[in-house]
N, C-alpha and C positions, 0 to 999 in steps of 0.2 A: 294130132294137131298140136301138141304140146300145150304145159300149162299156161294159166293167165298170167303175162306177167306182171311185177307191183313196179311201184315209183323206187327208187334208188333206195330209199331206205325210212318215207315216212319221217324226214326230220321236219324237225321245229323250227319257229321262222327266224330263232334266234340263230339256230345253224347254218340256215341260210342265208341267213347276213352276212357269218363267216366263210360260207361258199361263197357268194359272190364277192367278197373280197377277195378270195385266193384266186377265183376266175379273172379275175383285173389283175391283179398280180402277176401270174402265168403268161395274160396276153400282152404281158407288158414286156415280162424277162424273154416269150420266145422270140417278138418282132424286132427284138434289139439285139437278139442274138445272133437272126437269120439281117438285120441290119436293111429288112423289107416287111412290110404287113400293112395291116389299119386298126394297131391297138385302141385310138380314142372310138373307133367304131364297134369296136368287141367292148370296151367300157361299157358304153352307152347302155346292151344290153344285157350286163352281166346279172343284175337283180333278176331279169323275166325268168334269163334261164338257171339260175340257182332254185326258185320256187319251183319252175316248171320242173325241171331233173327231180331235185330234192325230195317233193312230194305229190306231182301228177303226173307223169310220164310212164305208163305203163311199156317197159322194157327190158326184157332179161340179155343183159350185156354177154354171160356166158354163150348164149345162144341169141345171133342175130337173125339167124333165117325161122325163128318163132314165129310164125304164122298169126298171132296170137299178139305179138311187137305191136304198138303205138307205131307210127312214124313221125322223124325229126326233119323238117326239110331248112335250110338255107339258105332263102334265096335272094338274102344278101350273104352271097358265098364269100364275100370277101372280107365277112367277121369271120373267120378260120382260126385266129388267132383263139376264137371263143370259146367255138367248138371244140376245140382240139384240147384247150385248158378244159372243157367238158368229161371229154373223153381220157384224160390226165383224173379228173375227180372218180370218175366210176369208174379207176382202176385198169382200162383195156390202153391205153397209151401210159408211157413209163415217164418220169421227169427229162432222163438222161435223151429220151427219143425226140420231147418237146423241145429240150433246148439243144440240139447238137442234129439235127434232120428238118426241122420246119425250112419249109423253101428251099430246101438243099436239092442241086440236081440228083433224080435217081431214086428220090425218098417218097415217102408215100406220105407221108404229111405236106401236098401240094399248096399252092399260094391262095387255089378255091377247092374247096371240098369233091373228089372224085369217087366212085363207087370202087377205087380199089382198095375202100378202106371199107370193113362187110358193115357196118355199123352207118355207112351213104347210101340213099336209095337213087341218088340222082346227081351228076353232074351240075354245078349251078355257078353263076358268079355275073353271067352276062345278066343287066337286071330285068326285070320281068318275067323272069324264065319259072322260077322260082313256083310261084303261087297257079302257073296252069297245069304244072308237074303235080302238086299237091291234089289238083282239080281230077286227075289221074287216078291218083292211089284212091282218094277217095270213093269215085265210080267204082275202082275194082272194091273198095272192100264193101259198098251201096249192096251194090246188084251181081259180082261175080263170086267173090268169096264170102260174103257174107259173113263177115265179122264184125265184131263188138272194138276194132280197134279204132281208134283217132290219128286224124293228120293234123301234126302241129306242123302251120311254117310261120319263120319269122322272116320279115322283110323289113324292109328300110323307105322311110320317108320319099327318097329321090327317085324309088321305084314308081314310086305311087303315080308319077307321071308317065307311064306305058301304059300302051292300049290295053297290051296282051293283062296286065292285072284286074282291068274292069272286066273285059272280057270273059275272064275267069270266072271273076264274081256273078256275072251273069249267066255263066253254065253252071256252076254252084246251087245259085238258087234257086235254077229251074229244072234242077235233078235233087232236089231238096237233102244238100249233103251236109245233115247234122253233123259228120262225123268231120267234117273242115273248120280249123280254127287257123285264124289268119292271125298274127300276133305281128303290129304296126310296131316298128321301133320309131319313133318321130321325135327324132334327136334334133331338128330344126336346121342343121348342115351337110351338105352332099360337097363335091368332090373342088367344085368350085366357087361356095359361100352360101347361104342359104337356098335353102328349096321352096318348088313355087308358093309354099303355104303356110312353111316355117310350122308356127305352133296351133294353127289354128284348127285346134283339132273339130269343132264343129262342120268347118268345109268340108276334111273329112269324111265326115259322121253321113252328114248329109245324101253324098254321093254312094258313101258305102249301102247305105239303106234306100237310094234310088235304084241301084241293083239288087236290091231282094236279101240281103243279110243282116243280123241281128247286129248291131252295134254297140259295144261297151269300150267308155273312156275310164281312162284312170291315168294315175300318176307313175309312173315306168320306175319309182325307183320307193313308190312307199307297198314294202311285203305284203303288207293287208290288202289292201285294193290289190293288189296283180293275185293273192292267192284267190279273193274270192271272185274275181273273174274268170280265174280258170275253173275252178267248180263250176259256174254257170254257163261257163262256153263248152264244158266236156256232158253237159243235160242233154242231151240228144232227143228229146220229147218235143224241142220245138226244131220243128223240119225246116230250118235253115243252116248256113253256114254262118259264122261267128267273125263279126272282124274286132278285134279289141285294139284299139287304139291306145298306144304308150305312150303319155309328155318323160320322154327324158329327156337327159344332157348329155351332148357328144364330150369323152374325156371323163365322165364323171368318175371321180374319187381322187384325180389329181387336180390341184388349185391353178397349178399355171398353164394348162390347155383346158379349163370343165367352157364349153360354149365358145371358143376364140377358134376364128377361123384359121386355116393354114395349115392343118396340121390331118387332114386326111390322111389316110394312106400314107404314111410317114415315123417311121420307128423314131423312137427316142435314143439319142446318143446315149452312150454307156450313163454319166454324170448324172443325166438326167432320170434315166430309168430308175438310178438307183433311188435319186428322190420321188421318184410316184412310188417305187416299192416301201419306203421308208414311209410314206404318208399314208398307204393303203393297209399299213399295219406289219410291214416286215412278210418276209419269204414264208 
């Protein structure tokens, strides 16, 4: 069965400050590199997933078919830029591959995250897809394999508007899969200006918990609150699934896109990049 695996390496949340800045950083130099992506969308969630890698993600990157792996799901695949700056930090993707292969035909760092990369469990990008795939893993490791591991997926605000995600949450709660942690990026802007509910994460809250899941709000971008909600969404003693709702900022850590519309899915010209990488603390 191989061993348990740990979190990346148990850092401090001061090192994960400084991983999520290199994570903005990365998804800043690869989508301007490849000159396509949705780096202010990879921004947005850079703090979740520096806490989460950094110190709760049970995963041995040596070994991805570990039985024993957490799962990372995506399913807003088209923060790739994020992942991929992820998988850049814990050493299994190289700098030279992030910047000179991202969106490149032929290359396996794709525009959305595909399983040809061992460290994907699931194609994703169409949104909604995401969180019933995780609905998935989960059942198998419930009642088939019977493991101790957790399904983190992270999704995006403008999903929240698909069926298929309540849905979800409604086969979640009624196969009581502790082992599901839904991690809401609710950055307030989808592809076209804001979404149907922007910040109001109560509307949220509400609906997440009319379908039968534990609900925690916090602040997407302060380490404390995201760290100690993943401790309480990975307690598996209360036989629900877990939606934690994140207020962030689309763009955050650069000043002239942090919440201004327009800039989805849109690399930053060279000039510019160079100034979000200068403001974000340098390369």
């Amino acid at each position: 069965m191989g061993s348990t695996p740990q979190s990346l390496t148990g850092i401090d949340l001061a090192a994960a400050a400084e991983l999520a800045a290199q994570l903005r950083v990365d998804s800043v130099r690869s989508s301007t590199s490849a000159g396509s992506g949705h780096p202010t969308s990879s921004m947005s969630a850079a703090d979740l997933l520096a806490v989460l890698v950094g110190r709760h993600l049970r995963y041995d990157w040596d070994n991805p078919g570990n039985p024993g792996n957490d799962h990372l799901i995506f399913s807003k695949g088209h923060a790739s830029p994020l992942l991929y700056s992820v998988y850049k930090a814990v050493g299994v993707v190289s700098d030279d591959e992030l910047m000179t292969q991202y969106r490149r035909f032929g290359a396996r760092l794709e525009g959305h995250p595909t399983p040809v990369l061992p460290w994907v469990d699931v194609a994703t990008g169409s949104l909604g897809q995401g969180l019933p795939d995780g609905v998935g893993v989960g059942l198998a490791g419930k009642y088939l394999d019977r493991l101790p591991y957790h399904v983190w997926v992270l999704c995006g605000d403008s999903e929240m508007a698909e069926g298929s995600i309540w849905e979800a949450l409604d086969k979640a709660s009624f196969y009581e899969l502790s082992n599901l942690i839904a991690i809401v990026d609710v950055n307030r802007l989808g592809q076209r200006g804001p979404t149907e509910w922007e910040w109001d994460l109560d509307r949220y809250a509400s609906r997440a918990a009319a379908f039968g899941a534990r609900v925690l709000e916090i602040d997407g971008h302060n380490l404390e609150e995201i760290d100690q909600a993943f401790t309480t969404a990975a307690d598996r003693a209360v036989p629900q699934p877990t939606v934690i709702l994140a207020r962030t900022i689309k763009g955050r850590g650069f000043s002239e896109v942090e919440d201004h519309e327009g800039w989805h899915g849109k690399p930053f010209p060279p000039d510019m990049a160079e100034r979000a990488v200068a403001e974000l603390g340098g390369e």
